[in-house]
C-alpha positions as CSV (number, residue, x, y, z in Angstrom):
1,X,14.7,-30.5,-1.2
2,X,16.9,-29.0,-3.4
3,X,16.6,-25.7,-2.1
4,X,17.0,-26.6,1.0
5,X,20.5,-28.2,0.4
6,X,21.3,-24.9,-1.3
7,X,20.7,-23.0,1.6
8,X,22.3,-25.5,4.4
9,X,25.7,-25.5,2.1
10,X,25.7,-21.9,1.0
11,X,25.5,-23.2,-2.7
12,X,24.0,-20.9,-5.9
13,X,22.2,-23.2,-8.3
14,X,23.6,-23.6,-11.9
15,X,22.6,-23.0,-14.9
16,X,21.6,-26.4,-16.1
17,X,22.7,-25.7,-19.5
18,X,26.0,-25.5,-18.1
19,X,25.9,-28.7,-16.5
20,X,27.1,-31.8,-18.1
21,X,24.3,-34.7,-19.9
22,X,26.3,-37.3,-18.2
23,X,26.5,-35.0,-14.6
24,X,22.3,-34.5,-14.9
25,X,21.9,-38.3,-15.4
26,X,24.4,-38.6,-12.1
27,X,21.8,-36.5,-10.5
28,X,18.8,-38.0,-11.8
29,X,19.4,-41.4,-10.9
30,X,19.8,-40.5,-7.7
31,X,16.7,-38.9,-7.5
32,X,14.6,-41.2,-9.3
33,X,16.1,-44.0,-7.4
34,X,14.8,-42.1,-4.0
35,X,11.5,-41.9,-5.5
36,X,10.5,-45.1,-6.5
37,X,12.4,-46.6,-3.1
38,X,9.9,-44.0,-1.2
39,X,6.9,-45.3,-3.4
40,X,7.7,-48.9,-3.0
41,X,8.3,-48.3,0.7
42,X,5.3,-47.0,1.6
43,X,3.2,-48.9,-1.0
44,X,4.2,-52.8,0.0
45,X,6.3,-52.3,2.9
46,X,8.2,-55.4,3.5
47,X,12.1,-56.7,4.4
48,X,14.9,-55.2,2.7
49,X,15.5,-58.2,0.1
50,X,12.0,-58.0,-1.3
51,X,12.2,-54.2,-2.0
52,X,15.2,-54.6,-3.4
53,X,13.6,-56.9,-6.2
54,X,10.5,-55.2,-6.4
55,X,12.7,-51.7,-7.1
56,X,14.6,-54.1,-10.1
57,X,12.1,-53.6,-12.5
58,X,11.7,-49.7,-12.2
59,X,15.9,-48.7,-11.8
60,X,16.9,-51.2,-14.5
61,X,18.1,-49.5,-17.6
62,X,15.5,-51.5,-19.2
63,X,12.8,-50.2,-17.2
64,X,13.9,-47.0,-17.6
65,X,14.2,-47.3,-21.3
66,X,10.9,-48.5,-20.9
67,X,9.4,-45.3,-19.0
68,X,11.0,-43.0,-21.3
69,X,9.7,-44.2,-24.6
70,X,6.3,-44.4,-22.8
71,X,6.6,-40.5,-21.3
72,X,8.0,-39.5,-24.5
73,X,4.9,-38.1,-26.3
74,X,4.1,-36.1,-22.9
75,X,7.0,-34.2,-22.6
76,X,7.5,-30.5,-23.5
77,X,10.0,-29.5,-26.6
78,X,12.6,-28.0,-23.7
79,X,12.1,-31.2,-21.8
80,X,12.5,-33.6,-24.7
81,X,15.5,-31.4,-25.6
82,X,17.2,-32.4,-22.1
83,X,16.3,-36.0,-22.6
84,X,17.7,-36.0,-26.1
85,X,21.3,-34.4,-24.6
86,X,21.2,-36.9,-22.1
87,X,20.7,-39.9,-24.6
88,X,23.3,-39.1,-27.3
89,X,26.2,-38.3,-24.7
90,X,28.7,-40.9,-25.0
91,X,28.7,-42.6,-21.3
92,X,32.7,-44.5,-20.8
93,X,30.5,-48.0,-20.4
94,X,27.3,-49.4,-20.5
95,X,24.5,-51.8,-18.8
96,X,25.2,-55.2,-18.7
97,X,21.5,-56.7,-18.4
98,X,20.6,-53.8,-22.0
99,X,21.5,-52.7,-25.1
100,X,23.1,-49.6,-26.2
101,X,19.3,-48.3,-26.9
102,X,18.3,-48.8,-23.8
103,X,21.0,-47.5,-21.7
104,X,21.1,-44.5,-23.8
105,X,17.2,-44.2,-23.6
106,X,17.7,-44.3,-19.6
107,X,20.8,-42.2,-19.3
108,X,18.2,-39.5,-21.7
109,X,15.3,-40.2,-18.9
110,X,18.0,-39.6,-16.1
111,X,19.4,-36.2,-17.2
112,X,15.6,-34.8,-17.4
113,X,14.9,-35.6,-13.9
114,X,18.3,-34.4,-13.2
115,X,17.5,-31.1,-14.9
116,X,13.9,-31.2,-13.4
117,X,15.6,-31.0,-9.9
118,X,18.6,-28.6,-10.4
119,X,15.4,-25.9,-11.5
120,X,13.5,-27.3,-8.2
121,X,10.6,-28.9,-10.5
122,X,9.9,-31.5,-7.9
123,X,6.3,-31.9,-9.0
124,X,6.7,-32.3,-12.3
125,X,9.3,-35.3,-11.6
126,X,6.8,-36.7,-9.4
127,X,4.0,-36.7,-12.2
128,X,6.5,-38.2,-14.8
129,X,7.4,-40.6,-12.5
130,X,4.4,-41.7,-11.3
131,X,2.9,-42.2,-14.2
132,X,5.8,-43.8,-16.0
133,X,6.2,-46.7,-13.2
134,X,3.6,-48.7,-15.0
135,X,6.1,-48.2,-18.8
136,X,8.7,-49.4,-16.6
137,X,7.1,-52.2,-14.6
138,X,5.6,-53.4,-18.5
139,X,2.2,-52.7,-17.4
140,X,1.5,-50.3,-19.9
């Protein structure tokens, strides 16, 4: 998809060692968020109020915190060298529902799917992803 918004705005795409930790996690929330709505969508179906609970446990910090300390072993040195950029950048606030660790651990999980999708790795997110939903969900 990526590419595709490249070429319908005429855009080059950056060097994502250029690009902000905080700006990647901006990105990759986004993403991820799209993901797991897709997955949930097409999984269980259902009325908007129920999916919106059922995504809770996978777009919380928590979760997130979650899915990255369970993908951690399984990522490469240059991807846990994105994810540790995105976890020590100082965000201006924090989670209310987690602690410092775990917004930090998601903001880190956030900036490598950011990164992941600014060098058009779309599968690769989709493998992390799917299988970090069960970290997030606790069903590890």
């Amino acid at each position: 998809m990526e590419e595709s918004i490249r070429k319908a705005f005429e855009l080059s795409a950056p060097s994502v060692r250029q690009v902000p930790a905080l700006s990647l996690a901006y990105l990759g929330d986004a993403v991820y968020e799209l993901v797991v709505r897709t997955v949930l969508l097409e999984q269980e179906g259902g009325k908007n109020g129920a999916l919106h609970h059922r995504t809770l446990p996978y777009v919380s910090a928590v979760g997130q915190a979650r899915m990255a300390q369970g993908l951690l072993p399984e990522l490469t040195e240059e991807e846990q060298a994105v994810y540790r950029r995105g976890k020590n950048a100082k965000p201006e606030h924090g989670a209310k529902s987690a602690s410092a660790q775990e917004y930090h651990m998601a903001t880190g999980l956030e900036a490598l799917i950011g990164s992941l999708y600014l060098e058009g790795k779309t599968d690769r997110i989709l493998e992390l992803i799917r299988k970090g939903m069960a970290y997030a969900a606790g069903k590890d």
